[in-house]
DRENDO-1510 file (C-alpha; in Angstrom, 1 decimal, always signed):
<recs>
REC; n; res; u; v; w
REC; 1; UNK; +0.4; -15.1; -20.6 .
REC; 2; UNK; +2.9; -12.5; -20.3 .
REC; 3; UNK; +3.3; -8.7; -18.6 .
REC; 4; UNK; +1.8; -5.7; -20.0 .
REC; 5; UNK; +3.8; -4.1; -23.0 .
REC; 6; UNK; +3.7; -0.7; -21.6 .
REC; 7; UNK; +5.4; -2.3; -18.3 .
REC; 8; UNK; +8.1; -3.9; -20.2 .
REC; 9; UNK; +8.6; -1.0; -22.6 .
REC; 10; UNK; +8.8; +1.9; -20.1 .
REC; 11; UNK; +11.9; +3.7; -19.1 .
REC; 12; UNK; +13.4; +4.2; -15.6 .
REC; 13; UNK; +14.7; +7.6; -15.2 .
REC; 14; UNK; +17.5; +8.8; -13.1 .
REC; 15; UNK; +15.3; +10.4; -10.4 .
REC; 16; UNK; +17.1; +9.1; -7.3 .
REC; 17; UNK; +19.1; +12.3; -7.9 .
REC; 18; UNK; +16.6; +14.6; -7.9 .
REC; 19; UNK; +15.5; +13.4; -4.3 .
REC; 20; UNK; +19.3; +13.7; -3.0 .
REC; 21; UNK; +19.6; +17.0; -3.5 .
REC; 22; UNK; +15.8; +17.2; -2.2 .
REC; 23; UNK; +17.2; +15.8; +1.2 .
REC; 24; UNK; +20.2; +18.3; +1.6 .
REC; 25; UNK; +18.2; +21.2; +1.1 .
REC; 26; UNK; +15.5; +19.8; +4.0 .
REC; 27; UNK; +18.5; +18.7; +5.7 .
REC; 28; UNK; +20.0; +22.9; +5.7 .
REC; 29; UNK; +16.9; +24.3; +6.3 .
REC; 30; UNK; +15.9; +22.2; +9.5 .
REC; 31; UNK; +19.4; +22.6; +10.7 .
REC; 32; UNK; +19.7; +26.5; +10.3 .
REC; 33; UNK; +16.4; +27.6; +10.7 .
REC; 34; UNK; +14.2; +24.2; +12.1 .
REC; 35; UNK; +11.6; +25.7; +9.4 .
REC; 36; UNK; +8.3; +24.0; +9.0 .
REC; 37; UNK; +8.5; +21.6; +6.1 .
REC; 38; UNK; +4.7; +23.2; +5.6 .
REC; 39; UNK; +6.2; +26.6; +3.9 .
REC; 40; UNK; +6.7; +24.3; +0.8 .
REC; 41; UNK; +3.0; +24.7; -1.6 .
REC; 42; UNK; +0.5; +21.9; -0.4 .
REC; 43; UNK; -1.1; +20.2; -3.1 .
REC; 44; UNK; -4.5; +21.1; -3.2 .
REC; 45; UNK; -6.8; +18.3; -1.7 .
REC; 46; UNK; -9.6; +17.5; -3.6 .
REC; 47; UNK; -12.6; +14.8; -3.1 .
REC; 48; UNK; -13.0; +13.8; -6.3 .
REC; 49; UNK; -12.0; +10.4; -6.4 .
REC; 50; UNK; -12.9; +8.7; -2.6 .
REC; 51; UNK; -11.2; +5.5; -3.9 .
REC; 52; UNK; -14.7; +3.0; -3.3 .
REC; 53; UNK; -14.7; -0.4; -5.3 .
REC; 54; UNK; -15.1; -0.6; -8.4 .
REC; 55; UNK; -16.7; -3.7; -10.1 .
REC; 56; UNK; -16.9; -5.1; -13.6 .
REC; 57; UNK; -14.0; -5.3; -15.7 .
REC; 58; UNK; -11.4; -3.0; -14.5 .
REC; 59; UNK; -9.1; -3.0; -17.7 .
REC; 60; UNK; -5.2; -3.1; -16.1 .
REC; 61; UNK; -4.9; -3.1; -12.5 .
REC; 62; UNK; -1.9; -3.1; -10.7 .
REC; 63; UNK; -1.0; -2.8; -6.8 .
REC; 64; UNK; +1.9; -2.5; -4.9 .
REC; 65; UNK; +2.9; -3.3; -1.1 .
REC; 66; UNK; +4.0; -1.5; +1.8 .
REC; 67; UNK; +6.1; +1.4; +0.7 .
REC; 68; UNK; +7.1; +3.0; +3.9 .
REC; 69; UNK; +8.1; +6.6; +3.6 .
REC; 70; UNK; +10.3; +5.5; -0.1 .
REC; 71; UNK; +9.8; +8.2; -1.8 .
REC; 72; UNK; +12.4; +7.6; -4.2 .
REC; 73; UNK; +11.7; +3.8; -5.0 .
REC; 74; UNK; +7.7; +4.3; -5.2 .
REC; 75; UNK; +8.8; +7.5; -7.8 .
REC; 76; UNK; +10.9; +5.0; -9.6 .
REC; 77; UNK; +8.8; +1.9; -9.4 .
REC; 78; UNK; +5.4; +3.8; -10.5 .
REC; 79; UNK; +7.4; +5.4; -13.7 .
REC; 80; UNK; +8.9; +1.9; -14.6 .
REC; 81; UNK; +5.3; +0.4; -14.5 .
REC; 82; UNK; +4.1; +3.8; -16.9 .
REC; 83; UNK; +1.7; +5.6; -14.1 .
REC; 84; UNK; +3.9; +8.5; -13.9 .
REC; 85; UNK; +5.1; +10.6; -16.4 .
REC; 86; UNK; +9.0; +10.6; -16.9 .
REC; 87; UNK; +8.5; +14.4; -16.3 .
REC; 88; UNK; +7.1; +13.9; -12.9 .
REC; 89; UNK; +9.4; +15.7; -9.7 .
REC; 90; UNK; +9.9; +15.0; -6.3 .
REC; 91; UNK; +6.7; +18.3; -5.7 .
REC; 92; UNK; +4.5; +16.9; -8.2 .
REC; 93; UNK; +4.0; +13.4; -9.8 .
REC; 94; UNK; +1.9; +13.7; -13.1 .
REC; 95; UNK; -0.8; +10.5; -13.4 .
REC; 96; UNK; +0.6; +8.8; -17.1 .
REC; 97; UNK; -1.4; +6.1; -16.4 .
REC; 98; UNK; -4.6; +6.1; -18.6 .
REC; 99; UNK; -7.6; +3.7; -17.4 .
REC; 100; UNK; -5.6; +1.7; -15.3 .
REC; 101; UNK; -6.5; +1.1; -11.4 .
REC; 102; UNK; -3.5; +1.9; -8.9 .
REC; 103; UNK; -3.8; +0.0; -5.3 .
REC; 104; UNK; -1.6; +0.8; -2.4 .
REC; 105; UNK; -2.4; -1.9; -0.3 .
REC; 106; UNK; -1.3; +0.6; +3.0 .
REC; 107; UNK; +1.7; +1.3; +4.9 .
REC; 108; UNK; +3.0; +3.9; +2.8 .
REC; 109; UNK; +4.4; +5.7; +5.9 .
REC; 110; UNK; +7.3; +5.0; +8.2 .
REC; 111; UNK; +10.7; +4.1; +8.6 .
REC; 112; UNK; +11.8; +6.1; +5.4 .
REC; 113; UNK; +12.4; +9.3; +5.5 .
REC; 114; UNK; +9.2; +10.7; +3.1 .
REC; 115; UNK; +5.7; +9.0; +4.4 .
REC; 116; UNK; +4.3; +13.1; +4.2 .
REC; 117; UNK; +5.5; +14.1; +0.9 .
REC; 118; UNK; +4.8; +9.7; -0.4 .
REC; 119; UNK; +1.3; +10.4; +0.8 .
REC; 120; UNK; +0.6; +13.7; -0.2 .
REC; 121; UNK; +2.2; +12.6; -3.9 .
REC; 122; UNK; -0.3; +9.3; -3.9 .
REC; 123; UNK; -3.5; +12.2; -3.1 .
REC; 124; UNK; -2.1; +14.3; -6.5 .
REC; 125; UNK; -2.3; +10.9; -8.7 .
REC; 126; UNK; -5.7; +9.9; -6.8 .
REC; 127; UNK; -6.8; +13.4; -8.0 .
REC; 128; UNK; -5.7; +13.1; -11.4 .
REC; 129; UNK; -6.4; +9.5; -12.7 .
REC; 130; UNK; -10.2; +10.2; -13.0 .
REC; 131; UNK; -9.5; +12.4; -15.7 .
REC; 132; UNK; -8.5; +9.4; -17.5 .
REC; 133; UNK; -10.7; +7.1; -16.3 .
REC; 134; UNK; -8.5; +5.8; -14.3 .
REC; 135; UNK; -8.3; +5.5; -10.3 .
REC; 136; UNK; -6.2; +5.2; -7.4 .
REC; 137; UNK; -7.2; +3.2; -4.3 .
REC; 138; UNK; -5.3; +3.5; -1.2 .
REC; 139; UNK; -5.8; +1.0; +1.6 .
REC; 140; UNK; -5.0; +2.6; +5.3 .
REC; 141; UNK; -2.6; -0.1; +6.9 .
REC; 142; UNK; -1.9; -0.3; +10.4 .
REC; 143; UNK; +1.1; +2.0; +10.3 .
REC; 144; UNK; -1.6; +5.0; +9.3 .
REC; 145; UNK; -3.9; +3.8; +11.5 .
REC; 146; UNK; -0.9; +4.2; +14.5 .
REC; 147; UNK; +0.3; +7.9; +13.5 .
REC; 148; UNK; -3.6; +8.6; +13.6 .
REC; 149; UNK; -3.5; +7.3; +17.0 .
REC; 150; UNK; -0.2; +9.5; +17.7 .
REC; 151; UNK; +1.8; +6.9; +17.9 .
REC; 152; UNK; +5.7; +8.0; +17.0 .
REC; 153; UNK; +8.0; +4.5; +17.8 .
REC; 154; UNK; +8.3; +3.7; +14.0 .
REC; 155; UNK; +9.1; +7.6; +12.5 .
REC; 156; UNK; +11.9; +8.0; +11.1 .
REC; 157; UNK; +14.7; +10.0; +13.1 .
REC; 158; UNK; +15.3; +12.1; +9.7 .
REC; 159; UNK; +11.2; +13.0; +9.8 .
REC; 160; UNK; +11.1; +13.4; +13.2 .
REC; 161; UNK; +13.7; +16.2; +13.5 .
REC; 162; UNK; +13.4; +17.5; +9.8 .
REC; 163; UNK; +9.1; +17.8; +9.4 .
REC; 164; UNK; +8.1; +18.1; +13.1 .
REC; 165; UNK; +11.1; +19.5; +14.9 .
REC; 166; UNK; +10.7; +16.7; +17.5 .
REC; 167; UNK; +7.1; +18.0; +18.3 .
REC; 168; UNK; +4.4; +15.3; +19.8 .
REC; 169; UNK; +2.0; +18.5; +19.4 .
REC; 170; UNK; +3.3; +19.0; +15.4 .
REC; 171; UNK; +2.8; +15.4; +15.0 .
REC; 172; UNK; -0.5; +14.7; +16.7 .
REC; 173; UNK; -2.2; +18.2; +15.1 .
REC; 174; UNK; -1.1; +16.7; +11.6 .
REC; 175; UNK; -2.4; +13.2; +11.8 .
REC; 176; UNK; -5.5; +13.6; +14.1 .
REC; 177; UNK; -8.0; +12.0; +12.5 .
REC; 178; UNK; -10.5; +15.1; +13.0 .
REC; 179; UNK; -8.0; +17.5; +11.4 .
REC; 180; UNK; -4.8; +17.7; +8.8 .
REC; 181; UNK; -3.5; +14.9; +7.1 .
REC; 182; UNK; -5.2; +12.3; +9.0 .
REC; 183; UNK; -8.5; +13.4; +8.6 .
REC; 184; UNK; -7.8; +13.6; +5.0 .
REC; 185; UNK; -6.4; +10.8; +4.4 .
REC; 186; UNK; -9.1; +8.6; +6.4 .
REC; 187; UNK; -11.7; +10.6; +3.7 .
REC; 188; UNK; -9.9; +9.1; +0.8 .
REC; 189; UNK; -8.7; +5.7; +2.2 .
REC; 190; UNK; -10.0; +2.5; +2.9 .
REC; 191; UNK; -9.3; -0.8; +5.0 .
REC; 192; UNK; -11.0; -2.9; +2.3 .
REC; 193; UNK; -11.4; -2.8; -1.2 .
REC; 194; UNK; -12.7; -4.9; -4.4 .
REC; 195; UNK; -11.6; -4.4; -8.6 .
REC; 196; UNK; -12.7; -6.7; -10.6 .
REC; 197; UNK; -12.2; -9.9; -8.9 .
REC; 198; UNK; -10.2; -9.1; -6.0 .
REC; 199; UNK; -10.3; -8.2; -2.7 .
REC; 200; UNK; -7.6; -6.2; -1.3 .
REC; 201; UNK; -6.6; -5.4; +2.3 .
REC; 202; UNK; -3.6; -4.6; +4.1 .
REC; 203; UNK; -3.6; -7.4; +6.4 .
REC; 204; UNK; -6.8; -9.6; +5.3 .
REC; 205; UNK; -10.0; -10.2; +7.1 .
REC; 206; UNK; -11.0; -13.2; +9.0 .
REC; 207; UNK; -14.5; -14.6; +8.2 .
REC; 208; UNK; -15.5; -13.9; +12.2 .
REC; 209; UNK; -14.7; -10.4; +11.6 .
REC; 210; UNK; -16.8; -10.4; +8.6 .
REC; 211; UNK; -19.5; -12.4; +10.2 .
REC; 212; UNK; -19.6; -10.2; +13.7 .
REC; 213; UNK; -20.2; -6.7; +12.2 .
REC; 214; UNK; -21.7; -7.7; +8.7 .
REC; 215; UNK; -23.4; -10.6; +9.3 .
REC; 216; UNK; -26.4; -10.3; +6.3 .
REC; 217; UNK; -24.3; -8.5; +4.1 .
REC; 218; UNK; -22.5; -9.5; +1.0 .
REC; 219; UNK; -20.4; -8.1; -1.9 .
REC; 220; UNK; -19.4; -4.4; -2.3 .
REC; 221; UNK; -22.6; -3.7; +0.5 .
REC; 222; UNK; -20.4; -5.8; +2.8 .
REC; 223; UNK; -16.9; -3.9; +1.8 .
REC; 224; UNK; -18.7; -0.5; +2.1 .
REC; 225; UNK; -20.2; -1.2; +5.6 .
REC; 226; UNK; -16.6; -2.4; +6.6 .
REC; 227; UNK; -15.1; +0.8; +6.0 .
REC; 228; UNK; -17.7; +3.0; +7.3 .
REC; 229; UNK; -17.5; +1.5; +10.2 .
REC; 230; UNK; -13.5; +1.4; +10.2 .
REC; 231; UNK; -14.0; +5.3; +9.4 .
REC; 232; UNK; -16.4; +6.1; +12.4 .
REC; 233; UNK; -14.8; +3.8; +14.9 .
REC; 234; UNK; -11.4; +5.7; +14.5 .
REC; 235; UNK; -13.1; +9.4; +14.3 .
REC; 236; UNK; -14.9; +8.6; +17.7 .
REC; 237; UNK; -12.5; +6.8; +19.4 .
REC; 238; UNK; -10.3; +9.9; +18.6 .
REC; 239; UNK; -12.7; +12.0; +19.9 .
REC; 240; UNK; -12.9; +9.9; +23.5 .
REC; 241; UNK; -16.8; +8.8; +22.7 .
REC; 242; UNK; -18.1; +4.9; +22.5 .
REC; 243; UNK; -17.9; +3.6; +19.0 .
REC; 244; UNK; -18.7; -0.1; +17.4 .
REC; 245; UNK; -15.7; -2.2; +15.2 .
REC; 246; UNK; -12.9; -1.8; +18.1 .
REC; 247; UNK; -12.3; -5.2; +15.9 .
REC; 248; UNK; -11.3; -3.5; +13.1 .
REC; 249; UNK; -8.9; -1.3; +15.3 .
REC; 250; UNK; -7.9; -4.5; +17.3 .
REC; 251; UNK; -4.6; -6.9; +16.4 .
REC; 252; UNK; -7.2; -9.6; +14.6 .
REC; 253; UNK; -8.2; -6.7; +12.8 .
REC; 254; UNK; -7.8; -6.0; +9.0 .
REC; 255; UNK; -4.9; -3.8; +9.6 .
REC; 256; UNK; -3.2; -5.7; +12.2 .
REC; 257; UNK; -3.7; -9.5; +12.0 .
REC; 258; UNK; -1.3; -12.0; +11.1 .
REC; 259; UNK; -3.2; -15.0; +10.9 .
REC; 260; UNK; -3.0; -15.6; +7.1 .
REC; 261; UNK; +0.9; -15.5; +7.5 .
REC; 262; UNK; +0.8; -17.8; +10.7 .
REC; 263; UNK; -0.9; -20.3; +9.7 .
REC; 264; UNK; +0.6; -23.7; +8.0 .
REC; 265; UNK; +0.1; -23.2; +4.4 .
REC; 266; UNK; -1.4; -27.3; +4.2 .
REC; 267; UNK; -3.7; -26.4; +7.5 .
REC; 268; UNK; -7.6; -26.6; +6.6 .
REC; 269; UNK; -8.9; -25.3; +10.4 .
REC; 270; UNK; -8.6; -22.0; +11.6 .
REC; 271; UNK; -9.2; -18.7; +11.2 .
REC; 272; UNK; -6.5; -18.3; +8.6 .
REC; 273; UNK; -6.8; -21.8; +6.9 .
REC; 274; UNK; -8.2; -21.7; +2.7 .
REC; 275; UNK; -11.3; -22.7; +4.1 .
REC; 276; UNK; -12.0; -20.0; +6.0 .
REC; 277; UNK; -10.5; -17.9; +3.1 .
REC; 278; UNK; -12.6; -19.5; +0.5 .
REC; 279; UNK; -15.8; -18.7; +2.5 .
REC; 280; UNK; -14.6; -15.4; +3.1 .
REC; 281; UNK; -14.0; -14.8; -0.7 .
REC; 282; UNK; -17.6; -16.7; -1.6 .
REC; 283; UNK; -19.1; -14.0; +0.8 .
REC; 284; UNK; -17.8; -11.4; -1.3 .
REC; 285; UNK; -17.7; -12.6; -4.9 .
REC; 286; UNK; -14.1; -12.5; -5.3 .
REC; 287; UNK; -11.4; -14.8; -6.5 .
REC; 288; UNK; -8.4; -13.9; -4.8 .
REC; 289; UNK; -7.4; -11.8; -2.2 .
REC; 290; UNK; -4.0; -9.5; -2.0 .
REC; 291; UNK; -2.7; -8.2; +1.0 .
REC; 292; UNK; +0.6; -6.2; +2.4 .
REC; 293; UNK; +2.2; -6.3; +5.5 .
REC; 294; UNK; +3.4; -9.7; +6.0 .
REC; 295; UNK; +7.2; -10.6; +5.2 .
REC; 296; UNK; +7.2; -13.0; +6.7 .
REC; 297; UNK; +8.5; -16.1; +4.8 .
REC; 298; UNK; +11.8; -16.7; +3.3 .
REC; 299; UNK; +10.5; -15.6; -0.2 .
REC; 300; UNK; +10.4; -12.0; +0.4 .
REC; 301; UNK; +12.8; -11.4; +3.6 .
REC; 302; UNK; +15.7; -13.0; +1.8 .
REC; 303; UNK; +14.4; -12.8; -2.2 .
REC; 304; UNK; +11.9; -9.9; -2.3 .
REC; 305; UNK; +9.4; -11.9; -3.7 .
REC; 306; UNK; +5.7; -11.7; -3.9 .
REC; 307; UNK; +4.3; -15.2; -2.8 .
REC; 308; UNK; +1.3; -17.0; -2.6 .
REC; 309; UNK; -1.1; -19.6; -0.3 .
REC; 310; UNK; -4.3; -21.4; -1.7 .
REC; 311; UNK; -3.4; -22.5; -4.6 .
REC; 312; UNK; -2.8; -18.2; -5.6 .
REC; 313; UNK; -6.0; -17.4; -4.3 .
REC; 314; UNK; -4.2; -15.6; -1.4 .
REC; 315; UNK; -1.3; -13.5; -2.4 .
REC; 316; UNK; +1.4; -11.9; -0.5 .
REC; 317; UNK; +3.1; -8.2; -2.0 .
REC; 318; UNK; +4.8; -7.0; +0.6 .
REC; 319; UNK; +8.2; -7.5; -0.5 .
REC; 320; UNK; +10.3; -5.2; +2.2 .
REC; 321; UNK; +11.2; -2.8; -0.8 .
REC; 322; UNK; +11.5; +0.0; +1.3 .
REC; 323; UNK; +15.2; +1.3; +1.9 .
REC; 324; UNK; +14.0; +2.0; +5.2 .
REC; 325; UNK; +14.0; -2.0; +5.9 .
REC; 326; UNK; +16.8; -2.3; +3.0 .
REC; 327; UNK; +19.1; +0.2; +4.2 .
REC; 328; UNK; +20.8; -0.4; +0.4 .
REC; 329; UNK; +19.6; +1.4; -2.8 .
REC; 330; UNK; +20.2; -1.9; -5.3 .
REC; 331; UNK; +18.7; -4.4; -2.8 .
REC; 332; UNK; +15.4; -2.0; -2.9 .
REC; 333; UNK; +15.0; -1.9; -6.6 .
REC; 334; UNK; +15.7; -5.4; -6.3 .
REC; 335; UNK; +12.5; -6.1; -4.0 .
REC; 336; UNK; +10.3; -3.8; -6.0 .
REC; 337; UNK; +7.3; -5.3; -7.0 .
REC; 338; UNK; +3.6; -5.3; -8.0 .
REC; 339; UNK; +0.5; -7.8; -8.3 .
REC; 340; UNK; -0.7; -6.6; -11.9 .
REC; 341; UNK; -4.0; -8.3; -14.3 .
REC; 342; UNK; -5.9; -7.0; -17.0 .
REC; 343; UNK; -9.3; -7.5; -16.8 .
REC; 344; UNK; -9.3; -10.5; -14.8 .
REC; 345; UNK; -7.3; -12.0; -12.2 .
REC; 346; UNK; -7.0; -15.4; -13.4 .
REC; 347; UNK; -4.0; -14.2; -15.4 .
REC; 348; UNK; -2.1; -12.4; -12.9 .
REC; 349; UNK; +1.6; -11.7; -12.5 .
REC; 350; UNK; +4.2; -10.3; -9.9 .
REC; 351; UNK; +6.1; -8.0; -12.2 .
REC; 352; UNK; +9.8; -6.6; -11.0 .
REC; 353; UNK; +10.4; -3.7; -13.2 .
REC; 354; UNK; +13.4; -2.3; -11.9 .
REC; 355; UNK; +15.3; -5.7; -11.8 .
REC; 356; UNK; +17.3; -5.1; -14.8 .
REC; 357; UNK; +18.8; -2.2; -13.1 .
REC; 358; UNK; +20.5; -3.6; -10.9 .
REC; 359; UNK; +21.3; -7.3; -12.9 .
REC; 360; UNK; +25.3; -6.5; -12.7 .
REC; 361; UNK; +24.4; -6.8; -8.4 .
REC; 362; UNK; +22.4; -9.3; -8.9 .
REC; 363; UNK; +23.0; -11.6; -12.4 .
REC; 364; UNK; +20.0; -12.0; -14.2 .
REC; 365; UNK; +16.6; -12.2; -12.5 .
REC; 366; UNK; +12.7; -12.8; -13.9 .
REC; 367; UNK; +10.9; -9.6; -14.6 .
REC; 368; UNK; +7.5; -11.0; -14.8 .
REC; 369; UNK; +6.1; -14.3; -12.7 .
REC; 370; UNK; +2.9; -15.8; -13.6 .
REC; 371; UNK; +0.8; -16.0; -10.4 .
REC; 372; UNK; +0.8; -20.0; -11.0 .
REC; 373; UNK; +4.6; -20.1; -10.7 .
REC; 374; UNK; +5.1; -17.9; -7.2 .
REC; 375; UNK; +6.5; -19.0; -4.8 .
REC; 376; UNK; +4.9; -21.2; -1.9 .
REC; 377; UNK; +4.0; -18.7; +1.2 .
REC; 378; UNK; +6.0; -20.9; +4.0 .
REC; 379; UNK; +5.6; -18.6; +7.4 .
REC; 380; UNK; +9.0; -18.2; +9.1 .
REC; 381; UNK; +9.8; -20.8; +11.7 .
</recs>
């Protein structure tokens, strides 16, 4: 098995420039004039792809990890995997992606610099993949989830001042969940999601989860009652009224939990152990599941690696790419990464397209891993 030809074969063009000069400009106009970064055009939001799963065979589907406001990176890693066009811009990314599925597996906001203009970019290629029968799935994570509950300790000090002028009432107004990009994006995200074979989430789901608030459902009628409850929980809790699935919202929740990271990767008990996974997966027809927001181990903190527990039928992509954990442009192109398969998952692969960019850094590191071969997901001691 080997990595898509149109992965290896595409380009990376020099955009990182194009997003520099972005910065000084937004840099000049928030010092002189504090402007609202909303005078620049919107995109135009659009319902036509709500991102629900998808089964059958999907033809090539690829997802990546936690972003984190890396606008640049995400521009360059999406172009070096062919979704974007090479005549994409920092206002408007252009879907070059065909019939391929796209999963952001949440977490595309904070710490960098971008999460707005990263989120509103990933809405334009969500709109425009259908046309090719193709799609883009975007999982909320829990660092959505916490802007939605107007919660500012993890924006970056360059977003704070530049898009909301160190406003709590610009901030909260934006990312309400009844209103602006909150609401929007809760409409075209999800907390759970199946292609093909696998079941992604940001954080994964315990089977007691599973078993408390869809206890006689499985399959996609278990994912979809998931997220509509995720969805309805988060409106009314906004709006100060009781809800159901404070679980979901809750640090055991799919967002938040850990306990696939924590636990021993030999342990067979608990809520995290491949036991539990493997009923969880048995419940809803899927071989693997791929989650974010855990990086934790050695693998991807020191060698921005995507790893694995289970025997691969757990995967780990969150690979701290973003130069908002980097700090350095080489280490983040480095860490890039994404969890791609065609068709089905039992030939799967962690590709690193950007890695021959940065070899002379580096020396000479693989491109493409099968999943057989990843690395053992060890939790940090």
């Amino acid at each position: 098995a080997h990595c898509s030809e149109a992965q290896q074969a595409m380009p990376v063009a020099p955009l990182r420039a194009l997003w520099a000069l972005r910065d000084i400009a937004f840099a000049v106009l928030g010092a002189l004039s504090r402007a609202n970064i909303r005078g620049l055009p919107a995109i135009a939001f659009s319902p036509r792809s709500s991102g629900g799963p998808r089964r059958g065979p999907p033809g090539r589907v690829v997802s990546i990890g936690d972003l984190h406001g890396d606008i640049e990176l995400a521009g360059e890693l999406l172009l070096a995997l062919g979704l974007i066009s090479p005549k994409s811009r920092p206002r408007r990314w252009i879907w070059s992606g065909g019939d391929t599925t796209l999963v952001q597996t949440g977490d595309i906001v904070d710490r960098g610099n971008h999460s707005r203009l990263l989120l509103q970019r990933l809405f334009q290629l969500q709109d425009q993949a259908p046309l090719t029968n193709g799609k883009v799935v975007l999982l909320i994570g829990n660092h959505e989830l916490a802007r939605m509950q107007n919660r500012v300790d993890n924006v970056a000090k360059y977003e704070w001042l530049v898009y909301y002028q160190r406003s709590r009432l610009k901030f909260q107004r934006e990312w309400h969940p009844l209103g602006g990009l909150g609401e929007e994006l809760l409409r075209r995200g999800q907390i759970l999601a199946v292609v093909g074979d696998v079941l992604y989430a940001h954080a994964g789901i315990s089977l007691e989860i599973l078993n408390r608030l869809a206890p006689e459902l499985e399959g996609d009628s278990a994912v979809q009652a998931i997220n509509s409850i995720f969805r309805s929980a988060v409106r009314r809790s906004a709006a100060g009224v009781p809800y159901i699935g404070g679980e979901l919202l809750s640090s055991q929740g799919p967002l938040w939990t850990r306990i696939f990271a924590a636990q021993n990767s030999s342990g067979t008990t608990g809520p995290g152990s491949c036991d539990s996974l493997a009923q969880v997966m048995d419940r809803l027809g899927v071989a693997r599941m791929v989650v974010g927001h855990s990086p934790t181990t050695e693998a991807s903190r020191l060698h921005g690696l995507v790893s694995q527990r289970c025997g691969g039928r757990l995967v780990f992509g969150d690979t701290m790419m973003s130069q908002g954990y980097t700090r350095d442009w080489d280490l983040s192109r480095r860490n890039a990464a994404a969890f791609e398969f065609v068709g089905t998952s039992r030939s799967a692969h962690a590709v690193y397209p950007l890695r021959a960019s940065v070899a002379s850094a580096f020396g000479e590191l693989p491109q493409c891993v099968h999943v057989d071969a990843l690395p053992a997901f060890r939790p940090r001691s």
